[in-house]
C-alpha positions as CSV (number, residue, x, y, z in Angstrom):
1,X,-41.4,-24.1,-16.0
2,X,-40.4,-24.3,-19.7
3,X,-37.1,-24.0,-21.2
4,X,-35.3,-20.4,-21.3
5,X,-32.8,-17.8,-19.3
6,X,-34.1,-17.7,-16.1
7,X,-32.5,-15.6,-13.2
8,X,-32.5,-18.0,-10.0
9,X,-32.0,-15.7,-6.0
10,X,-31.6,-17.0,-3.1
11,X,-32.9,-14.8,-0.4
12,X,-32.9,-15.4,3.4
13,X,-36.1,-15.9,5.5
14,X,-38.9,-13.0,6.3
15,X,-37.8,-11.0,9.3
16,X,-34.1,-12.5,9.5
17,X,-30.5,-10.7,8.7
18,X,-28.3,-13.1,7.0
19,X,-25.5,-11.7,4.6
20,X,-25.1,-13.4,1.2
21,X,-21.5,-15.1,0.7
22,X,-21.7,-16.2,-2.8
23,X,-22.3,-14.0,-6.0
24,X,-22.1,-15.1,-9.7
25,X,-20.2,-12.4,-11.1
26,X,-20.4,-10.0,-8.3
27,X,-24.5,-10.1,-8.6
28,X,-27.0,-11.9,-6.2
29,X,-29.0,-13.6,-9.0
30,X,-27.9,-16.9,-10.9
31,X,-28.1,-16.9,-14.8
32,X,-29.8,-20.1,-15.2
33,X,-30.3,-21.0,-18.8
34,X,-33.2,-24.2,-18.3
35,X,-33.6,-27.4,-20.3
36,X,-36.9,-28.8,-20.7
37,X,-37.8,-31.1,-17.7
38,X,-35.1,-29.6,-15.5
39,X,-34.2,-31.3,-12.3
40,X,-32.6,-28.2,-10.9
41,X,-28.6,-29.9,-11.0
42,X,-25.6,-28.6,-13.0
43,X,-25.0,-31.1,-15.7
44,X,-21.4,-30.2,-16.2
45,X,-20.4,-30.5,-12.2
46,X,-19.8,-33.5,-10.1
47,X,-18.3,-33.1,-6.9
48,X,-17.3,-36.6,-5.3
49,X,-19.4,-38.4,-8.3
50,X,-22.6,-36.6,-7.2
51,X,-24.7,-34.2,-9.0
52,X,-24.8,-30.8,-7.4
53,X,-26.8,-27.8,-7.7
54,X,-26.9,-25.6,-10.1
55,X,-27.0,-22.7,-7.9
56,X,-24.6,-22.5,-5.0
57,X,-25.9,-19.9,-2.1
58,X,-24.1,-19.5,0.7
59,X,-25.5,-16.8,3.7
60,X,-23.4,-16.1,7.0
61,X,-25.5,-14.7,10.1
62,X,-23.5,-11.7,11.2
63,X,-22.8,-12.2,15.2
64,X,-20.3,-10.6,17.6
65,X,-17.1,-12.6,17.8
66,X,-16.4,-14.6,20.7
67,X,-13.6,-16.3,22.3
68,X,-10.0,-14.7,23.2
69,X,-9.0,-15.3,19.4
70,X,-8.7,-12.3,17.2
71,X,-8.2,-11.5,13.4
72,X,-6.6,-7.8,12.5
73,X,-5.4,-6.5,9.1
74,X,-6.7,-4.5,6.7
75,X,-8.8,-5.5,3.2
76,X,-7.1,-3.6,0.7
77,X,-8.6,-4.2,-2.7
78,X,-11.2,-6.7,-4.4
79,X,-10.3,-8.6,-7.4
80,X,-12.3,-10.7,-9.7
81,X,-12.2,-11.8,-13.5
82,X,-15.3,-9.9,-14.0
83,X,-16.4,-6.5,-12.1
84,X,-18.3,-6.8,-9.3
85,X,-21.7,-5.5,-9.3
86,X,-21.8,-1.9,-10.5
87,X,-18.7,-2.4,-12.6
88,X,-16.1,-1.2,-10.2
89,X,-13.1,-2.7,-8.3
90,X,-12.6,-1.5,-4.9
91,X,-8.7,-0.1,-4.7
92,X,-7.7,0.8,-1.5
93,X,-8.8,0.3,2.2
94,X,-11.8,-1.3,2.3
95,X,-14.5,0.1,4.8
96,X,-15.8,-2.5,7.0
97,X,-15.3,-5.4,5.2
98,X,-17.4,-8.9,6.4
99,X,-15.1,-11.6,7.5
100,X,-16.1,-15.1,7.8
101,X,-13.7,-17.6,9.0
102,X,-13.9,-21.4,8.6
103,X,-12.9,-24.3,10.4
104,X,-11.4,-26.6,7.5
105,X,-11.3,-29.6,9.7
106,X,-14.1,-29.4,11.2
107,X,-16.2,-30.2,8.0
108,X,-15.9,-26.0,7.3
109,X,-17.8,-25.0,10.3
110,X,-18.3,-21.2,10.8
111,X,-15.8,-20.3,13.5
């Protein structure tokens, strides 16, 4: 692939529902501007002292909550420094938002 804008997505496999959890800028595709002879890592990041990827997906599976726990509120607004995608922020109640809780010290395991 030579050098150029590129627009990298990350999509879950055939026939599976996952929900993305990471947008650039409120979109599911990654503006990826290419080098020649890219080896597919940010060249600004380290995390640790280790190269990471340019593109950063994250997908939850959605599943009924188990256990006697329970989470209960109300998502009131989105806020970004850029719109999400469609150039609105939501304002008010949100309708059936998707939570996804993690364990932080349990290496962030989906709880």
């Amino acid at each position: 692939m030579g050098p150029n804008r590129h627009e990298i997505t990350v999509t879950a496999p055939d026939g599976q529902t996952w929900i993305q959890t990471t947008t650039l800028e409120g979109g599911h595709g990654w503006d990826s501007w290419t080098p020649e002879a890219w080896d597919g890592l940010d060249n600004e990041m380290l995390v640790n002292g280790e190269p990471v990827p340019m593109v950063v997906a994250g997908f939850v599976k959605p599943t009924a909550a188990t256990g006697t726990a329970h989470v209960s509120g109300r998502v009131v607004s989105t806020k970004s420094y850029l719109p999400p995608a469609g150039g609105e922020t939501l304002e008010g109640p949100v309708n059936q938002p998707w939570i996804a809780i993690t364990d932080l010290l349990d290496n962030d395991r989906v709880v």
